[in-house]
Structures are given as structure tokens and as C-alpha cells.
C-alpha positions in Angstrom: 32.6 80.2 18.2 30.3 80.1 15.3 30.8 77.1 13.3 33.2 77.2 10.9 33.3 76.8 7.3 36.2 76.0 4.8 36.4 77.1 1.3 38.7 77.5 -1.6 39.3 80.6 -2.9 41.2 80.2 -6.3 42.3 83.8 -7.3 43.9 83.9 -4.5 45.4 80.5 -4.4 44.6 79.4 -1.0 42.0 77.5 1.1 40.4 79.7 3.6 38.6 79.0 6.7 36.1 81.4 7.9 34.0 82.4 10.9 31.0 84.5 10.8 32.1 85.1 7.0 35.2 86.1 8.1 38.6 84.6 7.1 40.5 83.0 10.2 42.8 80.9 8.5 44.4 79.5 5.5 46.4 77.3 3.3 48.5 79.1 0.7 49.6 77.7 -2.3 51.0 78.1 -5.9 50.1 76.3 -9.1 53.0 74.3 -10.2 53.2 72.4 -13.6 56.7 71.8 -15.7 55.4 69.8 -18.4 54.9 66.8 -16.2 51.4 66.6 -13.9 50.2 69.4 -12.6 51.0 70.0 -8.8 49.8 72.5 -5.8 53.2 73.9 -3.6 51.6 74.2 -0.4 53.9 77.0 1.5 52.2 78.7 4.1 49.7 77.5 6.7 48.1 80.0 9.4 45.1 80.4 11.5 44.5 84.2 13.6 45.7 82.8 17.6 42.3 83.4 19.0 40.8 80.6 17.2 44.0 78.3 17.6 43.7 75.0 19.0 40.6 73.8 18.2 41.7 71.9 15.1 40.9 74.4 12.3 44.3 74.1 11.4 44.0 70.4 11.1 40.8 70.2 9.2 41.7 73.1 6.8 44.9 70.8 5.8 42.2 68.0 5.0 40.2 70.1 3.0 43.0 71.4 0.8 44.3 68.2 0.0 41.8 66.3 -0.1 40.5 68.5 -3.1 44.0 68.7 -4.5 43.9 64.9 -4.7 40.7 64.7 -6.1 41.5 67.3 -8.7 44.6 65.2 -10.0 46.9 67.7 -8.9 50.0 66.5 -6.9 51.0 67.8 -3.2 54.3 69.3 -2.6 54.4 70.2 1.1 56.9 73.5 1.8 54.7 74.3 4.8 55.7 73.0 7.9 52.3 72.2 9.2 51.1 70.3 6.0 54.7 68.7 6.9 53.8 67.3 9.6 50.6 66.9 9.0 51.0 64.3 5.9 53.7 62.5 8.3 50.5 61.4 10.0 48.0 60.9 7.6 49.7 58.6 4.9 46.7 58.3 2.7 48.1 60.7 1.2 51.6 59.7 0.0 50.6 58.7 -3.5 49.8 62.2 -3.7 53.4 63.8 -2.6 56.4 64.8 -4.0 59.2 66.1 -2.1 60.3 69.9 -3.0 62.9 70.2 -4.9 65.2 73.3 -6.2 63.2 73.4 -9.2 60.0 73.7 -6.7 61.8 76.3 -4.6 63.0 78.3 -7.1 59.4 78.9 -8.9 58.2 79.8 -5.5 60.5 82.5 -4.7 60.1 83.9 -7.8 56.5 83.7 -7.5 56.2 85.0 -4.0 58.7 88.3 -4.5 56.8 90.2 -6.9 53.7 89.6 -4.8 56.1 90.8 -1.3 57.0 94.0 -3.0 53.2 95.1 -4.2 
């Protein structure tokens, strides 16, 4: 495999991993701010099976938050992989704030307009 490359792609809300310019993989997200700081609801996390298990997965998840973090936004893990993932990398827990209903709620609405298109 080509190298790989990572990027952030804002209009579409999501960091993207690519191969040969082509995108492989990525973290989806929504902007989230009530008022209070500014956060990123990561929900969805996927990489196309021929390039899975070689850690793309992994080091996409860096990338994304590491840039959140560094942006001031806060991380609010819906996604099962970045789950996990920040269960193992606590450098990040400053960063975190568990979902709650509020969080859920702006997500559905946000994401059903977008299924139905």
C-alpha cells in the first residue's frame, strides 16, 4: 500500500484518510456548542476492509483528536472505536465528556435530514 495520508475535511465534518488520493477511511463528526465550550461528537468511525488492520483506524483517531484538542474543542466519543480507543490513551481525558441526551438528541436530528437526501 501507498503510504497513507490523513486529513480533515471540514465541509464534510470528518477526518479522512486516504490512499493514492483516495479516501479509505474516516472519522465523522458534528459540531456541538450549547452556549458552553464548543465540542466535536465523534459518531462514526470506518476504514474500506481491504486496508483494515494495519492501524489506519488507530492513527486516524490520533489525528482527529489530537486536532480537536488543540483547537479547544471538547471530545464527546458516540463512536465505538474512539470508545475504546480513549479507554487506552488517557491523555486525552481532560478533553472528554461523556454523551448525554442533550448530545444524542442534536445528533439524530442532525444526522436524519442528511439520511433522507
Amino acid at each position: 500500500m501507498t503510504d497513507a495520508t490523513f486529513r480533515h475535511n471540514v465541509d464534510r465534518e470528518r477526518f479522512e484518510v486516504l490512499a493514492d488520493g483516495h479516501v479509505i477511511g474516516k472519522a465523522a463528526y458534528k459540531a456541538y456548542d450549547d452556549g458552553g465550550s464548543p465540542q466535536r461528537i465523534f459518531y462514526h468511525t470506518v476504514i474500506n476492509e481491504e486496508f483494515g488492520g494495519q492501524g489506519l483506524a488507530g492513527r486516524l483517531a490520533e489525528v482527529a483528536l489530537d486536532e480537536t484538542v488543540s483547537e479547544g474543542l471538547g471530545i464527546v466519543p458516540v463512536c465505538p472505536f474512539i470508545k475504546k480507543f480513549l479507554t487506552k490513551h488517557s491523555e486525552y481525558a481532560a478533553n472528554v465528556t461523556a454523551p448525554t441526551l442533550a448530545h444524542l438528541e442534536y445528533l439524530n436530528a442532525a444526522l436524519v435530514p442528511a439520511s433522507r437526501a
